[in-house]
PDB file of N, CA, C, O and CB in Angstrom:
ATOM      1  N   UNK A   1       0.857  -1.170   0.000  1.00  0.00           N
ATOM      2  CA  UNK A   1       0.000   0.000   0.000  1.00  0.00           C
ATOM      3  C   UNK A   1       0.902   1.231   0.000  1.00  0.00           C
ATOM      4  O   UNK A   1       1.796   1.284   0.844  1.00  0.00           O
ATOM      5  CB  UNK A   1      -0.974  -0.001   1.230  1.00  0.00           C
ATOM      6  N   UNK A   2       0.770   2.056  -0.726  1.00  0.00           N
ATOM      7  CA  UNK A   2       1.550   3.346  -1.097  1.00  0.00           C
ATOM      8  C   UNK A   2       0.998   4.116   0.189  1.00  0.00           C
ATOM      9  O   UNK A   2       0.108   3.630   0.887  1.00  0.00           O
ATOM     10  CB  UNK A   2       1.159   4.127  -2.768  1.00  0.00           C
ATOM     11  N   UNK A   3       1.702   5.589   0.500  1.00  0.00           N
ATOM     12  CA  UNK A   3       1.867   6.205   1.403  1.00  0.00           C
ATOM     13  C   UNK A   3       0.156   7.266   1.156  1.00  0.00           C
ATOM     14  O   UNK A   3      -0.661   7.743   1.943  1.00  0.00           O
ATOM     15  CB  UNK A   3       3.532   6.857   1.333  1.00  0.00           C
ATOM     16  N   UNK A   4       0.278   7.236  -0.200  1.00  0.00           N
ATOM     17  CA  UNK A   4      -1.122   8.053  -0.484  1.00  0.00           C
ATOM     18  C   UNK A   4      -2.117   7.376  -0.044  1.00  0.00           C
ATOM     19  O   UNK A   4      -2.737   7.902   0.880  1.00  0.00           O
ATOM     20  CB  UNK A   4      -1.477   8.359  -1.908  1.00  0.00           C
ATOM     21  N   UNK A   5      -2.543   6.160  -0.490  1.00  0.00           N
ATOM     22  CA  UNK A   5      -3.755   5.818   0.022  1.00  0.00           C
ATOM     23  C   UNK A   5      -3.525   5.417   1.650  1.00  0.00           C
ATOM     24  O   UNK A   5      -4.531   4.985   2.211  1.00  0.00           O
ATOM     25  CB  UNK A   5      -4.363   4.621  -0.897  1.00  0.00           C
ATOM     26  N   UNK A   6      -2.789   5.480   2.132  1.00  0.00           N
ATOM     27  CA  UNK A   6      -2.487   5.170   3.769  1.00  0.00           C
ATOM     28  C   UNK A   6      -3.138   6.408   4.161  1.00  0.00           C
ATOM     29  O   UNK A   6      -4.129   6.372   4.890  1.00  0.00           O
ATOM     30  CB  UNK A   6      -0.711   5.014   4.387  1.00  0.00           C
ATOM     31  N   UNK A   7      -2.686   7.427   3.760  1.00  0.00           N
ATOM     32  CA  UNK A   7      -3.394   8.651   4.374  1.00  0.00           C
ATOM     33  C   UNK A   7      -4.477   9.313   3.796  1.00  0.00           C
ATOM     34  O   UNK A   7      -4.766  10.510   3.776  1.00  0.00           O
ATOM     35  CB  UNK A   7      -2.561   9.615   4.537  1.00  0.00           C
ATOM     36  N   UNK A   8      -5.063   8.264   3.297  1.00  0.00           N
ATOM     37  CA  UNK A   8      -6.756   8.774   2.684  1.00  0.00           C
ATOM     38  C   UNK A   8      -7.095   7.943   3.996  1.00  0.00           C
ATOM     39  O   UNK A   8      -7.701   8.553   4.877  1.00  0.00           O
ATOM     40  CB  UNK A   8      -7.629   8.098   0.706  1.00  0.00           C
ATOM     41  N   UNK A   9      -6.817   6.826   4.179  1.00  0.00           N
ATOM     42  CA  UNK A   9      -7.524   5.855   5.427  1.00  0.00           C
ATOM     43  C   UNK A   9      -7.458   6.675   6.647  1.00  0.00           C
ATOM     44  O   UNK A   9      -8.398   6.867   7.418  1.00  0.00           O
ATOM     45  CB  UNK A   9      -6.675   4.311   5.778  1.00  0.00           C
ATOM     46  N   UNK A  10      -5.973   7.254   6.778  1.00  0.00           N
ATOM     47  CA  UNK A  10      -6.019   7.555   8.336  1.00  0.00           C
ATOM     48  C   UNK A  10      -7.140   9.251   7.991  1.00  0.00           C
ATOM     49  O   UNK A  10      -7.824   9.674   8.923  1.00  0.00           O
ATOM     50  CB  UNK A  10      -3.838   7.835   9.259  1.00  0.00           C
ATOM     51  N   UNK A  11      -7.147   9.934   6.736  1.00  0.00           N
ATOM     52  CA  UNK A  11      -8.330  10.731   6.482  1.00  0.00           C
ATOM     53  C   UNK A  11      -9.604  10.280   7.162  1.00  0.00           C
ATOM     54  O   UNK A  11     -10.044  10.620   8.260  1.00  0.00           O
ATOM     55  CB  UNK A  11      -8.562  10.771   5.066  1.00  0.00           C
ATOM     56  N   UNK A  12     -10.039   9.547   6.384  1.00  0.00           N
ATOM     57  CA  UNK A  12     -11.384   8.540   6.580  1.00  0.00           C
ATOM     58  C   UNK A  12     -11.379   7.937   8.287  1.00  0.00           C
ATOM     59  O   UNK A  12     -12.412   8.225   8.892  1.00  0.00           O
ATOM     60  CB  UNK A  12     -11.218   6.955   5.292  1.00  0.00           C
ATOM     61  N   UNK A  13     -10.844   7.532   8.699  1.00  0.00           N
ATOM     62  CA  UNK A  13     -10.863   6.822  10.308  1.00  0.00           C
ATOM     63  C   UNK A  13     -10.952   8.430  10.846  1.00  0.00           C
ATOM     64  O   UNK A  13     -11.775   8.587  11.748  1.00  0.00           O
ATOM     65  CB  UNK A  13      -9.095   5.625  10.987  1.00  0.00           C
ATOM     66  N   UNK A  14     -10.647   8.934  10.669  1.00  0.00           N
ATOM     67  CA  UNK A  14     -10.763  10.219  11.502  1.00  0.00           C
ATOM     68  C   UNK A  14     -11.897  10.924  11.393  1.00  0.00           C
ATOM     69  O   UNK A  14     -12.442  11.341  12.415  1.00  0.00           O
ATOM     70  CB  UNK A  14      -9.792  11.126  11.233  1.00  0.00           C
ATOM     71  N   UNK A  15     -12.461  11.183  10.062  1.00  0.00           N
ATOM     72  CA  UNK A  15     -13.470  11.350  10.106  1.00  0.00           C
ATOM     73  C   UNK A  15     -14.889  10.650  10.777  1.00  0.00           C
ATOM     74  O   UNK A  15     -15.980  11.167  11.019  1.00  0.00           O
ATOM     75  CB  UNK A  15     -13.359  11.464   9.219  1.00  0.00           C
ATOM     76  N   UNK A  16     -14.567   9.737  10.902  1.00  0.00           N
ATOM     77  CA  UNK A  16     -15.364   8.502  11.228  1.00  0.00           C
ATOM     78  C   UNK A  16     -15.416   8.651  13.199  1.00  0.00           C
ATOM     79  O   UNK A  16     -16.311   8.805  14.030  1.00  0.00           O
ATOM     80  CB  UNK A  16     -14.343   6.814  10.453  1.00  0.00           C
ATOM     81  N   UNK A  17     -13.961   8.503  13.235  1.00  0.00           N
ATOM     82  CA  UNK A  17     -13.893   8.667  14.711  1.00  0.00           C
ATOM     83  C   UNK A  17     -13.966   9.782  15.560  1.00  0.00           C
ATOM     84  O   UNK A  17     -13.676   9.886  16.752  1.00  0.00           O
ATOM     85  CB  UNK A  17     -12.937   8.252  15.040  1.00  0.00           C
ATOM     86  N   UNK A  18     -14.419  10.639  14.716  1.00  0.00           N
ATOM     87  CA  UNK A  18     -14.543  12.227  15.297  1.00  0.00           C
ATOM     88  C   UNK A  18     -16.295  11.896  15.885  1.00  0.00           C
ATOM     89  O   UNK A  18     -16.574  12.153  17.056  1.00  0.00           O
ATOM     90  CB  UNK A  18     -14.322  13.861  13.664  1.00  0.00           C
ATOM     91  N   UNK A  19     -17.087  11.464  15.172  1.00  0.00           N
ATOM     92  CA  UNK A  19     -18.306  11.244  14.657  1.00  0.00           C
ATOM     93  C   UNK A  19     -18.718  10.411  16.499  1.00  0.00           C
ATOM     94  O   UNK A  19     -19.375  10.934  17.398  1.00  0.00           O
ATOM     95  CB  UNK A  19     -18.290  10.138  12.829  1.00  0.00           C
ATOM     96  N   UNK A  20     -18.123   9.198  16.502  1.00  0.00           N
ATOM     97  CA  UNK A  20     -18.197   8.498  17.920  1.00  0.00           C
ATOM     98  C   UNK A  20     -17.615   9.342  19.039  1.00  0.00           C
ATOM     99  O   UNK A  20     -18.186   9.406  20.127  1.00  0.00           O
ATOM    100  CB  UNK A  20     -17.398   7.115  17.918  1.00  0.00           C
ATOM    101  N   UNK A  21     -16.495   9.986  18.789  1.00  0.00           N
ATOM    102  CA  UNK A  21     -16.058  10.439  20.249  1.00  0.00           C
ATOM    103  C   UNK A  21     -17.082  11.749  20.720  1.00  0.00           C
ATOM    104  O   UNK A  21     -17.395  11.959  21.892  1.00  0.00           O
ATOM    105  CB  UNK A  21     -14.265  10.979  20.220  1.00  0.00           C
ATOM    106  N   UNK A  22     -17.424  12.379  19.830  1.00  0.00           N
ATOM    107  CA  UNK A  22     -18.087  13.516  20.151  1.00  0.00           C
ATOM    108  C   UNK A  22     -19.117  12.786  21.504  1.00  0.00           C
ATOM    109  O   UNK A  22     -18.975  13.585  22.429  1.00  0.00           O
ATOM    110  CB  UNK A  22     -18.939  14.228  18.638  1.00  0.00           C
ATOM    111  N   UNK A  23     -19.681  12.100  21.792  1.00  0.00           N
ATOM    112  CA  UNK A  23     -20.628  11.406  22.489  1.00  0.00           C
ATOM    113  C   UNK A  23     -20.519  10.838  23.372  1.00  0.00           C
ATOM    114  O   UNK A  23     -21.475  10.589  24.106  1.00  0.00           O
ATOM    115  CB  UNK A  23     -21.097  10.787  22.050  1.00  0.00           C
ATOM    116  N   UNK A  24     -19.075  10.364  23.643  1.00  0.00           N
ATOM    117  CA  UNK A  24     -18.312   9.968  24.960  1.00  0.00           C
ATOM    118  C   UNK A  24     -17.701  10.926  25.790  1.00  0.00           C
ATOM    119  O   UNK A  24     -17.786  12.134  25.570  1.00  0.00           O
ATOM    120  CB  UNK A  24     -17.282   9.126  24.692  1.00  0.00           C
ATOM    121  N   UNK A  25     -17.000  10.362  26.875  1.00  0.00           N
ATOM    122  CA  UNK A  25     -16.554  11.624  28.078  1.00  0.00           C
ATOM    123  C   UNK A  25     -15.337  11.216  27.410  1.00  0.00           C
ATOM    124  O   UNK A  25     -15.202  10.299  26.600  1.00  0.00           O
ATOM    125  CB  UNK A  25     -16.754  11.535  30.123  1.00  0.00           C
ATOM    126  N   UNK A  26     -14.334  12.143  27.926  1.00  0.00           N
ATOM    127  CA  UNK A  26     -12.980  12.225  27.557  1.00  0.00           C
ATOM    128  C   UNK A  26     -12.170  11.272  28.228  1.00  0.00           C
ATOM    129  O   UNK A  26     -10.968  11.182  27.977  1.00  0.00           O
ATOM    130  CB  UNK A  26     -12.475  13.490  27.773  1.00  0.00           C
ATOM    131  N   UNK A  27     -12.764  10.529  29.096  1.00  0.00           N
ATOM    132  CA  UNK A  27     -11.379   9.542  29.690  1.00  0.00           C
ATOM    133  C   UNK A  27     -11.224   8.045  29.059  1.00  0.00           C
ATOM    134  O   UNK A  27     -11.969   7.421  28.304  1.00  0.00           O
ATOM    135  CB  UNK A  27     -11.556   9.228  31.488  1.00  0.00           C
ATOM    136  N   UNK A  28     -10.255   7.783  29.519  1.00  0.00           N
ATOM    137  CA  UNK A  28     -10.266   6.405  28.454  1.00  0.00           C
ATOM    138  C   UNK A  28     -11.203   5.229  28.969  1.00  0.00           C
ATOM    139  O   UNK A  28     -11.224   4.856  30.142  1.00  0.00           O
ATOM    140  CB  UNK A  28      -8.623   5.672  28.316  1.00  0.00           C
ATOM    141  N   UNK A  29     -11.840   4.786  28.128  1.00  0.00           N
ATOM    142  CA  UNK A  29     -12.452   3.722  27.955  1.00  0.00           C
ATOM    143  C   UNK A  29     -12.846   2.745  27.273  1.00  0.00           C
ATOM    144  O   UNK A  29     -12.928   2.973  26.066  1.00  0.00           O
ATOM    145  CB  UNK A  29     -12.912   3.849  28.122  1.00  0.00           C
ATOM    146  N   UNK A  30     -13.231   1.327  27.752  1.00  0.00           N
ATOM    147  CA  UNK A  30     -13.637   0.653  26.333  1.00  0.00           C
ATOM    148  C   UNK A  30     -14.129   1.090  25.498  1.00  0.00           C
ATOM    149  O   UNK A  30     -13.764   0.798  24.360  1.00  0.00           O
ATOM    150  CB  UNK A  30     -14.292  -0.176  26.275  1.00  0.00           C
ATOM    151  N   UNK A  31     -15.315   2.102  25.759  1.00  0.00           N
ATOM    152  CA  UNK A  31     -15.923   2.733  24.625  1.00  0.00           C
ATOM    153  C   UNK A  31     -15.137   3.555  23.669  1.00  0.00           C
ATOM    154  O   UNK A  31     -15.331   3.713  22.464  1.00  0.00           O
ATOM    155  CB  UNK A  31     -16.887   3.506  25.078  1.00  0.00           C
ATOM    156  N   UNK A  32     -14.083   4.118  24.542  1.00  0.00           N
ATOM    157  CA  UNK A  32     -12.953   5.115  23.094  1.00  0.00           C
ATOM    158  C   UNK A  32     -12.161   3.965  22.921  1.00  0.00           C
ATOM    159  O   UNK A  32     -12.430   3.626  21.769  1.00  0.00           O
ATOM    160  CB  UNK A  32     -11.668   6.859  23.581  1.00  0.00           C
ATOM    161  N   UNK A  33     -11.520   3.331  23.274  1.00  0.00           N
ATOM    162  CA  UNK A  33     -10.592   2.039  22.192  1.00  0.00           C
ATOM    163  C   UNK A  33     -12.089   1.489  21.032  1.00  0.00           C
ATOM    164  O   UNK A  33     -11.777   1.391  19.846  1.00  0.00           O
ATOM    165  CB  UNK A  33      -9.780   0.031  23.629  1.00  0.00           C
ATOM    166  N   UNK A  34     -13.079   1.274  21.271  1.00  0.00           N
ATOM    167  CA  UNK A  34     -13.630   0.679  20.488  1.00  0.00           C
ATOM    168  C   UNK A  34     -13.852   1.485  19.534  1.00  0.00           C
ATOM    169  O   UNK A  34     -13.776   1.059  18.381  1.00  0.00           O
ATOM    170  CB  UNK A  34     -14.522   0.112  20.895  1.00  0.00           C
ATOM    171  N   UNK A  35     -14.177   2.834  19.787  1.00  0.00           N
ATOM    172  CA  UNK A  35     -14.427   3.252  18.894  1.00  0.00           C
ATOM    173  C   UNK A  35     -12.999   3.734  17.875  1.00  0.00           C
ATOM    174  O   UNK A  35     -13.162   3.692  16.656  1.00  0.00           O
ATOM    175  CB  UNK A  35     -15.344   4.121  19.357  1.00  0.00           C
ATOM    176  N   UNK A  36     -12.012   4.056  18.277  1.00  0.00           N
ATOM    177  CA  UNK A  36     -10.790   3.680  17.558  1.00  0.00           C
ATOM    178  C   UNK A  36     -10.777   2.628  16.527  1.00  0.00           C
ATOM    179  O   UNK A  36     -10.743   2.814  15.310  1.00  0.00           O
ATOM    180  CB  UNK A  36      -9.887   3.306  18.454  1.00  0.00           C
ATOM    181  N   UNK A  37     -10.806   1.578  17.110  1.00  0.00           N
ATOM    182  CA  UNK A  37     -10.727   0.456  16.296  1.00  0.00           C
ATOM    183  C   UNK A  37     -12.004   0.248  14.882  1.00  0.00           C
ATOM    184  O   UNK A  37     -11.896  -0.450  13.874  1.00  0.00           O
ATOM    185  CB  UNK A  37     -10.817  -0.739  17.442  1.00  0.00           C
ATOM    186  N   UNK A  38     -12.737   0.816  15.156  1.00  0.00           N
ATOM    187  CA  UNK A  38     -14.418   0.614  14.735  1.00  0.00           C
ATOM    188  C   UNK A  38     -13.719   1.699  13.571  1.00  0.00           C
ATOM    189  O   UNK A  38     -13.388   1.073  12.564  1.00  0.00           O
ATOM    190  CB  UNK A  38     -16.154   1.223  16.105  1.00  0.00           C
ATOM    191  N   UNK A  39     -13.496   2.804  13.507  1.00  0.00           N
ATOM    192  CA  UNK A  39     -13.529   4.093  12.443  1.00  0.00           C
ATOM    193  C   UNK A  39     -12.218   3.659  11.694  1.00  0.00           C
ATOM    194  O   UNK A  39     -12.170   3.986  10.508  1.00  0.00           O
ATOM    195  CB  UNK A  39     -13.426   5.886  13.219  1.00  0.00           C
ATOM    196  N   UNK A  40     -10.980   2.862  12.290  1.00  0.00           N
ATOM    197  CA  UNK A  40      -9.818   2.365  11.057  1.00  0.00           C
ATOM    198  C   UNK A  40     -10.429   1.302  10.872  1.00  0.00           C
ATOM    199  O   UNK A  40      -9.421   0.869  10.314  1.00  0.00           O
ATOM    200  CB  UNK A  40      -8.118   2.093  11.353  1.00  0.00           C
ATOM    201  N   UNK A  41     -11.345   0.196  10.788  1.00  0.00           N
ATOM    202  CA  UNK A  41     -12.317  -1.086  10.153  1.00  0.00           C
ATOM    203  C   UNK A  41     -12.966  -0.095   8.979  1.00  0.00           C
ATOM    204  O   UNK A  41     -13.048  -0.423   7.796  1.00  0.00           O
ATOM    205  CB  UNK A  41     -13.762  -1.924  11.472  1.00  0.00           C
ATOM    206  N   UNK A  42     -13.387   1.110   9.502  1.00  0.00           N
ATOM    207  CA  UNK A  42     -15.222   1.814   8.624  1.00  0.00           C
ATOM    208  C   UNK A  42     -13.873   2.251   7.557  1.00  0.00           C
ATOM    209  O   UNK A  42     -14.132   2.307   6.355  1.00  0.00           O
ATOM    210  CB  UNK A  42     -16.780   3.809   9.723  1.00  0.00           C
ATOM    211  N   UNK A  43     -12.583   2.526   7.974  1.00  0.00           N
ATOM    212  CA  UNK A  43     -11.854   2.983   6.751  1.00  0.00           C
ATOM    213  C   UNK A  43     -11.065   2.304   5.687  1.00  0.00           C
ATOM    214  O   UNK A  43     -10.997   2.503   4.474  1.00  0.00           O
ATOM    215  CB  UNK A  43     -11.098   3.720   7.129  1.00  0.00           C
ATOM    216  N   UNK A  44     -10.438   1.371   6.545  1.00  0.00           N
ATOM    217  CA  UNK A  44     -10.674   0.061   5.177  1.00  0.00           C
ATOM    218  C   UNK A  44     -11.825  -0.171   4.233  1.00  0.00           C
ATOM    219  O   UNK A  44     -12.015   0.151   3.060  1.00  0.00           O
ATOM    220  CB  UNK A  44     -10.723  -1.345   5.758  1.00  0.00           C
ATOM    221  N   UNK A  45     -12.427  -0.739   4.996  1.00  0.00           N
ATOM    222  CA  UNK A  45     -13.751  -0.963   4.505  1.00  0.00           C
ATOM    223  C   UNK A  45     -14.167   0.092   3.233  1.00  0.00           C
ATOM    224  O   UNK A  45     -14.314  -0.543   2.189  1.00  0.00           O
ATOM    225  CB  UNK A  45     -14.745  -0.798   5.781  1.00  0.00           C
ATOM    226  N   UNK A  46     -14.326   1.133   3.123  1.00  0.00           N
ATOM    227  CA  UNK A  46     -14.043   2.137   2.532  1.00  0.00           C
ATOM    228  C   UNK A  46     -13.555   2.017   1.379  1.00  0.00           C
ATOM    229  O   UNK A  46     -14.101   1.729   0.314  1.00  0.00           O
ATOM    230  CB  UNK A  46     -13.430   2.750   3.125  1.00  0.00           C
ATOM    231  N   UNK A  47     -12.533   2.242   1.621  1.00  0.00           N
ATOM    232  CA  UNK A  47     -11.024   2.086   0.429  1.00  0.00           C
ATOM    233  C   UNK A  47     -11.837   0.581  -0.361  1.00  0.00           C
ATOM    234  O   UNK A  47     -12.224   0.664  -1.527  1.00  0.00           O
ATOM    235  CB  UNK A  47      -8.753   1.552   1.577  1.00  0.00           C
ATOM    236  N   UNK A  48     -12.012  -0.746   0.459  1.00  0.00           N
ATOM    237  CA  UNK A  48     -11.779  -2.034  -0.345  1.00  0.00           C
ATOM    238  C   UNK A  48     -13.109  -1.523  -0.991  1.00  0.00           C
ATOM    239  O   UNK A  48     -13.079  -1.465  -2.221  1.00  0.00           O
ATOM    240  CB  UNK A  48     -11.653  -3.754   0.478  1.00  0.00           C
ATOM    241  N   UNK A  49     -13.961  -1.243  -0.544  1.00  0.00           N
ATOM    242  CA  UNK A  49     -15.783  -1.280  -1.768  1.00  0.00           C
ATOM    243  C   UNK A  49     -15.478   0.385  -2.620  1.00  0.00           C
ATOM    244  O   UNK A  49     -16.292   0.721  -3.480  1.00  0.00           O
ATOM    245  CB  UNK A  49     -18.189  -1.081  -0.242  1.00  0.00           C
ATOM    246  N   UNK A  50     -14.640   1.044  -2.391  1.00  0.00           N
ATOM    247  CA  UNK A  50     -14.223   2.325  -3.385  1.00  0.00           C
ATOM    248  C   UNK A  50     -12.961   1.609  -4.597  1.00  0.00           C
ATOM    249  O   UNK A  50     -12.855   1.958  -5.772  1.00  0.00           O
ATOM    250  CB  UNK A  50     -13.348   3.876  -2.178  1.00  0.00           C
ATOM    251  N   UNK A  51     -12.334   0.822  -4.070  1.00  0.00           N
ATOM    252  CA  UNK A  51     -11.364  -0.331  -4.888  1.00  0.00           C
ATOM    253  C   UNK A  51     -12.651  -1.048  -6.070  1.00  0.00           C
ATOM    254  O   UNK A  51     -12.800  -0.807  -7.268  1.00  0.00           O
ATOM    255  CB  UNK A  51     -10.570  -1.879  -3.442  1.00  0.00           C
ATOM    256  N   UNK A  52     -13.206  -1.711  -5.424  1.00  0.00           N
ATOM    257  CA  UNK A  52     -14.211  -2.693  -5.955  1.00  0.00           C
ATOM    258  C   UNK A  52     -15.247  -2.215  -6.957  1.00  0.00           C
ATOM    259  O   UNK A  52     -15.772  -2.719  -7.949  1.00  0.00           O
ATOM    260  CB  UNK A  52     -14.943  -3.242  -4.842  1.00  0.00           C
ATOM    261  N   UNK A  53     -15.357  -0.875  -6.228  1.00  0.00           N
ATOM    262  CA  UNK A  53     -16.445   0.328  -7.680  1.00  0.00           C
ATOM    263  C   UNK A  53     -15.717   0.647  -8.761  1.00  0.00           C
ATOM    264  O   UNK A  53     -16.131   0.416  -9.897  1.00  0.00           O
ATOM    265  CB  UNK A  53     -16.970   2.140  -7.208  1.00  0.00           C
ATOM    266  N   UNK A  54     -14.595   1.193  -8.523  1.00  0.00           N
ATOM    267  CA  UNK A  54     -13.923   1.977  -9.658  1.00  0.00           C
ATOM    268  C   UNK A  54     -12.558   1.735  -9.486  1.00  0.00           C
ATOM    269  O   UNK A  54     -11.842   2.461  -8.796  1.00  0.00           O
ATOM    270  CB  UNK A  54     -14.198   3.524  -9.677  1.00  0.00           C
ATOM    271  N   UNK A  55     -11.964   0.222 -10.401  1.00  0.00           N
ATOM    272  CA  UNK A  55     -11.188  -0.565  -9.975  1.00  0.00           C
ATOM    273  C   UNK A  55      -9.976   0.159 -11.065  1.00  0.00           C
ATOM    274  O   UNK A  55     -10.261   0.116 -12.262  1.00  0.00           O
ATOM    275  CB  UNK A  55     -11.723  -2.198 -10.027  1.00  0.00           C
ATOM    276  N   UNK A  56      -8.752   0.763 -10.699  1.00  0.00           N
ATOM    277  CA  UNK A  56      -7.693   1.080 -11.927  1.00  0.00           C
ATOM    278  C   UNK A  56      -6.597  -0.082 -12.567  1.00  0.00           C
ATOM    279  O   UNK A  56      -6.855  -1.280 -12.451  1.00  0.00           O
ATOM    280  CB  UNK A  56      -6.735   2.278 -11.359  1.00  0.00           C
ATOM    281  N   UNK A  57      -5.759   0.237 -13.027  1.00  0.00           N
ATOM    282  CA  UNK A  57      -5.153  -1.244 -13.915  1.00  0.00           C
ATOM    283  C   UNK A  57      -3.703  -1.426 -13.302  1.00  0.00           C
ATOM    284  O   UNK A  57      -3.117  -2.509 -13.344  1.00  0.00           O
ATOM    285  CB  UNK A  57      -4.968  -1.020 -15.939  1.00  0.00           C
ATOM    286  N   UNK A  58      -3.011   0.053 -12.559  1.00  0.00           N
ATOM    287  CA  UNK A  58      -2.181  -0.399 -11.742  1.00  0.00           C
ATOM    288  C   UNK A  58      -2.338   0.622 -10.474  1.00  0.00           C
ATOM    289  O   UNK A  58      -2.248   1.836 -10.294  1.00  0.00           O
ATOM    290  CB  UNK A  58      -0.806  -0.519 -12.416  1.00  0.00           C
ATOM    291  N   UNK A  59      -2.755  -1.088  -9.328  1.00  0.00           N
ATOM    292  CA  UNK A  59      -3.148  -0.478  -7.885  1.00  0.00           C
ATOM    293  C   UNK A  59      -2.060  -1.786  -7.393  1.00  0.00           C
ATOM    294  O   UNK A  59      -2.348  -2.936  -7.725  1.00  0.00           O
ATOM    295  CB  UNK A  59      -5.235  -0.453  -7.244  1.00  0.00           C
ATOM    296  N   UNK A  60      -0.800  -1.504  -6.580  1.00  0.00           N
ATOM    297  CA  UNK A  60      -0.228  -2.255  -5.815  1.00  0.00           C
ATOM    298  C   UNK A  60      -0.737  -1.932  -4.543  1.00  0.00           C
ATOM    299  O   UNK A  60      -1.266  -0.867  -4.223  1.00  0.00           O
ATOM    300  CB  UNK A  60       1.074  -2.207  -5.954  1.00  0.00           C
ATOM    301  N   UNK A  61      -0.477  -3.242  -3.611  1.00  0.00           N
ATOM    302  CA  UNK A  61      -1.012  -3.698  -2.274  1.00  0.00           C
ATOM    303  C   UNK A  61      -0.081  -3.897  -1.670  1.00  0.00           C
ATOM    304  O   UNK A  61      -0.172  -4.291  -0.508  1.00  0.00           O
ATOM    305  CB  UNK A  61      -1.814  -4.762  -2.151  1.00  0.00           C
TER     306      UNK A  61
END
């Protein structure tokens, strides 16, 4: 994975994880690790069905 699309993901997880934390208290908890983990999944996720729509002829992994 090239350095560009690495930082469309960590783009995307952030966006994502801005979205959950707003709603929690600020101290650490299962609920903020999960939601960590949950918004870099929603950003893969992402990328592979944006891969899968509009697929180019050279994408290295």
């Amino acid at each position: 994975m090239d350095e560009g699309r690495k930082k469309l993901i960590y783009l995307a997880a952030g966006m994502f994880l801005v979205r959950r934390l707003a709603g929690l208290d600020r101290e650490p908890s299962p609920a903020r690790e999960n939601a960590f983990r949950d918004a870099i999944d929603n950003a893969v996720e992402l990328m592979r069905r944006l891969d899968a729509r509009f697929p180019t002829a050279d994408r290295s992994r």
